[in-house]
MIGUTOR-192878 format. One line per field, with one value per residue: x negated, y, z of N, C-alpha, C in turn; residue number from 1; residue in three letters. Coordinates in Angstrom, 1 decimal. Atoms other than C-alpha are relative to their C-alpha. Example, Ala and Ser with C-alpha at 12.3 -4.5 7.8 and 13.67 -1.06 7.14 Angstrom:
<rs>
n_x	-0.9/0.9
n_y	-1.2/-1.1
n_z	0.0/0.0
ca_x	-12.3/-13.7
ca_y	-4.5/-1.1
ca_z	7.8/7.1
c_x	-0.9/0.8
c_y	1.2/1.1
c_z	0.0/0.8
n	1/2
res	ala/ser
</rs>
This chain:
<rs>
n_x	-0.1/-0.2/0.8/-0.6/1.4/-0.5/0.8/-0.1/0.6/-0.1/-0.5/-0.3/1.2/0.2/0.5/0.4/-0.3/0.6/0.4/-0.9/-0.7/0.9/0.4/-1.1/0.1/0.8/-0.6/-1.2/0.7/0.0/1.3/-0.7/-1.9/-0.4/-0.2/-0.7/0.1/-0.8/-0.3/-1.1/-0.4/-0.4/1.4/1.0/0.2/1.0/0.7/1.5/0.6/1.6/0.1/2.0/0.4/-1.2/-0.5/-1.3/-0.7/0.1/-1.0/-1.4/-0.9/-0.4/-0.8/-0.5/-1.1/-0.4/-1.4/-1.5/0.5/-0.9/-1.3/-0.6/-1.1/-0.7/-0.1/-0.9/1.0/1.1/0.1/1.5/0.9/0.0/0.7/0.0/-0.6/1.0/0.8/-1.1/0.2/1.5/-0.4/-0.6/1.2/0.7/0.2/0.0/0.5/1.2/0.3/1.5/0.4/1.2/0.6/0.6/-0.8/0.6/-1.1/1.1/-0.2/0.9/0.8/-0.4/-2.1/0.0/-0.9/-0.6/-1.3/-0.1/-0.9/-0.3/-0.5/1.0/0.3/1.2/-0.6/0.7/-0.8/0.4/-0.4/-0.6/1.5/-0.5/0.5/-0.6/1.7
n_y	-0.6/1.5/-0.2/1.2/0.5/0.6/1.5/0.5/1.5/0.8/1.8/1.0/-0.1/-0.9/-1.3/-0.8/-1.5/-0.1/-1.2/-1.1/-0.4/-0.5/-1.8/-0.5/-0.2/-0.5/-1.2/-0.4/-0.6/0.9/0.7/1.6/0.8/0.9/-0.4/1.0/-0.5/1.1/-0.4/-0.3/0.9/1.0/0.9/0.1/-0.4/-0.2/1.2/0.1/0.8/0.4/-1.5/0.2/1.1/-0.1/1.0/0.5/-0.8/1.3/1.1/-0.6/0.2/1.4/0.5/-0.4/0.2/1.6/0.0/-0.3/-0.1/-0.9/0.6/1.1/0.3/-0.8/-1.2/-0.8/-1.5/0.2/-1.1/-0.6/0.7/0.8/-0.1/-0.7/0.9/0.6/-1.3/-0.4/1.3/-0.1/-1.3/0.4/0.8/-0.4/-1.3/-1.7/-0.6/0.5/-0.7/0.4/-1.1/-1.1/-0.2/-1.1/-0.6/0.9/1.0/1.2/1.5/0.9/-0.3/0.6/0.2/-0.7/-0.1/0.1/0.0/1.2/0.1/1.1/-0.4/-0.1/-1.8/-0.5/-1.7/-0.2/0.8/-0.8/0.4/-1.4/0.5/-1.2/-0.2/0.2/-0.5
n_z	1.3/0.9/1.6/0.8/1.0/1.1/0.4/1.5/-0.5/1.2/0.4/-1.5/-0.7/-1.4/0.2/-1.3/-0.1/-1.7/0.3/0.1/-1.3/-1.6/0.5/-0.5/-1.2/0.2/-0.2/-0.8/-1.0/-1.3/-0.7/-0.5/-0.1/1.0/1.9/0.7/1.6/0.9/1.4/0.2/0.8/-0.5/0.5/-0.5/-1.3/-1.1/-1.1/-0.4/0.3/0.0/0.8/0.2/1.6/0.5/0.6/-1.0/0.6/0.8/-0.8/0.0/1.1/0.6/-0.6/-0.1/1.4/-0.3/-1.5/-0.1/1.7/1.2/0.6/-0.7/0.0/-1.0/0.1/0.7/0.6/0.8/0.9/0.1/0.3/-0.6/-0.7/-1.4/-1.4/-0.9/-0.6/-1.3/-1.2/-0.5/-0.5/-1.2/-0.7/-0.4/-0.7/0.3/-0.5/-1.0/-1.4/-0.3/-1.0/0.8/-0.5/0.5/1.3/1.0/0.0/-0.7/0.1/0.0/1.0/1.4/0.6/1.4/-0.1/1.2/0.8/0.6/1.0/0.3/1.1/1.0/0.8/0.0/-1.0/-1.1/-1.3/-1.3/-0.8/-1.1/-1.4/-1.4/-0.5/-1.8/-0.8
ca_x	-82.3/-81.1/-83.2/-82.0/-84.9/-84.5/-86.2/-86.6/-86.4/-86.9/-84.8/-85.1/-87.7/-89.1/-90.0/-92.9/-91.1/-93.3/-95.1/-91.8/-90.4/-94.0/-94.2/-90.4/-91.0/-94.5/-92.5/-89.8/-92.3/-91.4/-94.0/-91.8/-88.5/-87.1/-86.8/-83.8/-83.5/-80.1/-79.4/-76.5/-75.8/-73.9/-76.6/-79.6/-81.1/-83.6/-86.7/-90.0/-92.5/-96.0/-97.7/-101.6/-100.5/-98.1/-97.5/-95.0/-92.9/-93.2/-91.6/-89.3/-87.9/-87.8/-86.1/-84.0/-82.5/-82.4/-80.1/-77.7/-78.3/-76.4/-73.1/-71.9/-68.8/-67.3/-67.5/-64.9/-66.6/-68.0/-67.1/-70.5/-72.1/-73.9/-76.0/-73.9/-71.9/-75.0/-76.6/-73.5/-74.2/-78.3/-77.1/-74.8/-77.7/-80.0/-80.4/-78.8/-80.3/-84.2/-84.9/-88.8/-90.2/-92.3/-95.3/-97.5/-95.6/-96.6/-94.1/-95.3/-95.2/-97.8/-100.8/-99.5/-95.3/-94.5/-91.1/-89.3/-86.6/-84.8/-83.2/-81.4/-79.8/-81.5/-81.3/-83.5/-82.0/-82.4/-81.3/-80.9/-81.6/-80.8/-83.9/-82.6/-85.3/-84.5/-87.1
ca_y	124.4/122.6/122.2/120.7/118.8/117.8/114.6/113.7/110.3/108.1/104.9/102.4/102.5/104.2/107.7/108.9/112.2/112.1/115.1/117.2/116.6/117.2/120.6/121.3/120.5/122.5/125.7/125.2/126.7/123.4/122.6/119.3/117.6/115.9/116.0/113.7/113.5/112.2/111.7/112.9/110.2/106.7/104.7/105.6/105.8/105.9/103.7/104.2/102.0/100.5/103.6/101.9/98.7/99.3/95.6/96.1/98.4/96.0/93.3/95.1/95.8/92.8/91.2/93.5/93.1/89.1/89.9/91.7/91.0/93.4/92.1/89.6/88.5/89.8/93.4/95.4/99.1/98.5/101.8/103.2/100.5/97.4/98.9/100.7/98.3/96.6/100.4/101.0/97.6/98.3/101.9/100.1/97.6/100.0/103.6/107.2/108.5/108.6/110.1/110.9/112.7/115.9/116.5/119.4/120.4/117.3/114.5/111.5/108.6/105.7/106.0/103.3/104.2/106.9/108.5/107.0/107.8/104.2/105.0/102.1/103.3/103.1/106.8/109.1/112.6/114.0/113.1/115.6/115.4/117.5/117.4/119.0/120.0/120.0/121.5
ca_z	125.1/122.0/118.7/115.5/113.2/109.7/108.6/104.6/104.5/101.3/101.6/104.7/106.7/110.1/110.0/112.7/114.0/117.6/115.9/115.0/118.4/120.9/118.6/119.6/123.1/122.8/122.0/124.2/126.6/129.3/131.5/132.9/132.7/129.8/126.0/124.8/120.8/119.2/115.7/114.3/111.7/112.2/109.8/111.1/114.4/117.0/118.7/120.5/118.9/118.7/116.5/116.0/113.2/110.7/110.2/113.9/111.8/108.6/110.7/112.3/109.0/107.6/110.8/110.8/107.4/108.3/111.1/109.5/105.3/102.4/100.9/103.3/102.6/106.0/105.3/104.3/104.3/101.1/99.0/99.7/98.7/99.5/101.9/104.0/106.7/107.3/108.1/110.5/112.3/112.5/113.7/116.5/117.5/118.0/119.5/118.5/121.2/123.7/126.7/127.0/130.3/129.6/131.2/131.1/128.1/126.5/125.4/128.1/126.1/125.8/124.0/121.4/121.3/118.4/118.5/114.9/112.7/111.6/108.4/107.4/104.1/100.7/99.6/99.2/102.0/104.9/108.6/111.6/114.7/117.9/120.7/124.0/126.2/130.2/132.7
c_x	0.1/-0.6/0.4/-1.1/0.8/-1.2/0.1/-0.4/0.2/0.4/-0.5/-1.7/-0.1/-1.2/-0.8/0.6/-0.9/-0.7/1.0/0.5/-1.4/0.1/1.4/-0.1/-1.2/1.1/0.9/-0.7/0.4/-0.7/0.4/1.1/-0.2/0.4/1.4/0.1/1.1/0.1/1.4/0.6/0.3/-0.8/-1.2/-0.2/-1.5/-0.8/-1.3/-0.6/-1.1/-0.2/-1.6/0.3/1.6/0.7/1.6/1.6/1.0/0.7/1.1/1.0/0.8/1.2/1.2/1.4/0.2/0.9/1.1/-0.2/1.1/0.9/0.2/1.1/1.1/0.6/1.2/0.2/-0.3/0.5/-1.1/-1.1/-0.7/-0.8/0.4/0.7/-1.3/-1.1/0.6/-0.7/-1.4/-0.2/0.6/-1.2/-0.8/0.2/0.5/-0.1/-1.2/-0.1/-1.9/-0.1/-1.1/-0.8/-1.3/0.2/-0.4/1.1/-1.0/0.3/-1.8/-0.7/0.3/1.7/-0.7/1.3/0.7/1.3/0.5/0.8/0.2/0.6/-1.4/-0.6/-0.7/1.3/-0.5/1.1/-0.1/0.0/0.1/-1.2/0.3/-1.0/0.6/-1.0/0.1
c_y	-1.1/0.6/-0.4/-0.2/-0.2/-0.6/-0.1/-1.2/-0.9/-1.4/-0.2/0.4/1.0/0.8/0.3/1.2/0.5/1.6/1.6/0.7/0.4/1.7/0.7/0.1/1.1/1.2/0.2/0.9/-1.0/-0.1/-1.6/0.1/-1.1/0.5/-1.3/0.7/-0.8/0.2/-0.1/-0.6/-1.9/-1.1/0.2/0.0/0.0/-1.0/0.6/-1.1/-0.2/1.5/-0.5/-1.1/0.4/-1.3/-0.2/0.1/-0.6/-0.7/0.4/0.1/-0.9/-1.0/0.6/-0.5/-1.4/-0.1/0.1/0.5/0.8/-1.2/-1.3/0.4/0.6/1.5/0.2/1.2/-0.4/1.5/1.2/-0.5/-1.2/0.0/0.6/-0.2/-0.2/1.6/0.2/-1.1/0.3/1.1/-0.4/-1.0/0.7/1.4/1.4/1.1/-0.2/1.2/-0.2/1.3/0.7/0.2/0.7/0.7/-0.9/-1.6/-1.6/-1.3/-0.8/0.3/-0.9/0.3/1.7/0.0/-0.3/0.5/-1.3/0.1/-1.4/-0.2/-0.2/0.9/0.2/1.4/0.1/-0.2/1.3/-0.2/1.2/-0.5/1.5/0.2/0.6/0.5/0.7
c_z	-1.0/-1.6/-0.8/-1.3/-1.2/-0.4/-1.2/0.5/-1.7/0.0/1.5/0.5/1.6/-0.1/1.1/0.0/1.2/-0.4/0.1/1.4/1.0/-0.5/0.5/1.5/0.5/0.5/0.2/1.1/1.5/-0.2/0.6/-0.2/-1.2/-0.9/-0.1/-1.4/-0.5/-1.6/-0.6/-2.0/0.6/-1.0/-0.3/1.7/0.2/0.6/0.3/-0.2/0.0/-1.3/-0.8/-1.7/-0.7/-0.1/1.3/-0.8/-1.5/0.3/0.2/-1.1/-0.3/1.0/0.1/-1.1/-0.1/0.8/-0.5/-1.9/-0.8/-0.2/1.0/-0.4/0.8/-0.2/-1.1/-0.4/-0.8/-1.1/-0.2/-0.4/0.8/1.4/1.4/1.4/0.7/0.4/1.0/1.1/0.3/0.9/1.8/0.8/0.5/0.9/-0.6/1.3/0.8/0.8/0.0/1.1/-0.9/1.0/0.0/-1.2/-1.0/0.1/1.0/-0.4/-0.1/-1.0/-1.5/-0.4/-0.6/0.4/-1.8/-0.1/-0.8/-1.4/-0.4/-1.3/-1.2/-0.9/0.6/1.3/0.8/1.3/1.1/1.5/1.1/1.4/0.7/0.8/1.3/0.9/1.1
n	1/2/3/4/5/6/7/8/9/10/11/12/13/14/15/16/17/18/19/20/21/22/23/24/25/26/27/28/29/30/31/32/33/34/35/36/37/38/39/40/41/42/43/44/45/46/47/48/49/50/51/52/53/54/55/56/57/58/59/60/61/62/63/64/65/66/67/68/69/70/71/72/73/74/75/76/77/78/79/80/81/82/83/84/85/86/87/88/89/90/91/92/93/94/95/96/97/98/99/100/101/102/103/104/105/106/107/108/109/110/111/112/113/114/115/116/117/118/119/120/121/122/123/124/125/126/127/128/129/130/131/132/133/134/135
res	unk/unk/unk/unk/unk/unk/unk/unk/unk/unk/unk/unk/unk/unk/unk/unk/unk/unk/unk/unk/unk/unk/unk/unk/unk/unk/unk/unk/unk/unk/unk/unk/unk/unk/unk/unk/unk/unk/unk/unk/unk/unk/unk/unk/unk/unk/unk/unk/unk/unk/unk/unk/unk/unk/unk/unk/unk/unk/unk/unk/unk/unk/unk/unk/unk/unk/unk/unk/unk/unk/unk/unk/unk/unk/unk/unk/unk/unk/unk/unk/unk/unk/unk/unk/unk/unk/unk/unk/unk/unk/unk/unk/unk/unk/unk/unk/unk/unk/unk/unk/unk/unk/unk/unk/unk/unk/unk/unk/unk/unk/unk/unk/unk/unk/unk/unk/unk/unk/unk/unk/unk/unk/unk/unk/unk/unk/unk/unk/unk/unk/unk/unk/unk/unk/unk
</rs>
């Protein structure tokens, strides 16, 4: 069965969604299998992360945006602004899609991983995602 979320997201950063999606898996009524969640935009994405210190999340950012910094020179997408090549490229680095096994009707991740949303952009909107449950 396929669900589709909607995320508000305020500029860059990583969104915990782990709530949106156990509650969709919840009342999928699976007892086992698998949840995958993609998101259906090309500058943002997807990661399972530490969930206990914010400072992982923090970091992450920041390295993030050292990797692959606004207005380089190189880019030639730039009619959206200076933020949105280097969203594409953070988008291609990372994940638009996770796979998490279900178990007892409960998403089985680690007591410290968190399922995020990576917006990479600097608006304020919202992002969707599509969480298929399997069972």
């Amino acid at each position: 069965m396929n669900y589709e979320l909607t995320v508000a997201v305020e500029g860059q950063g990583l969104y915990d969604v782990t709530h949106k999606v156990a509650e969709t898996v919840r009342n999928s009524g699976m007892s086992d299998g698998l949840a995958t969640v993609f998101i259906r935009h090309t500058s943002a994405s997807l990661i399972i992360q530490e969930n206990a210190d914010p400072a992982v999340r923090d970091d992450l950012q920041r390295w993030l945006n050292r990797l692959v910094p606004e207005d380089d020179p190189l880019y030639t997408h730039t009619a959206e602004g200076a933020d949105d090549m280097p969203a594409h490229i953070k988008g291609a680095l990372t994940a638009v899609s996770l796979s998490v096994p279900v178990m007892r009707g409960e998403l089985a991740l680690g007591v410290w991983q968190a399922i995020y949303l990576w917006e990479h952009r600097h608006h304020r909107g919202e992002r969707r995602l599509i969480v298929n449950v399997l069972g």
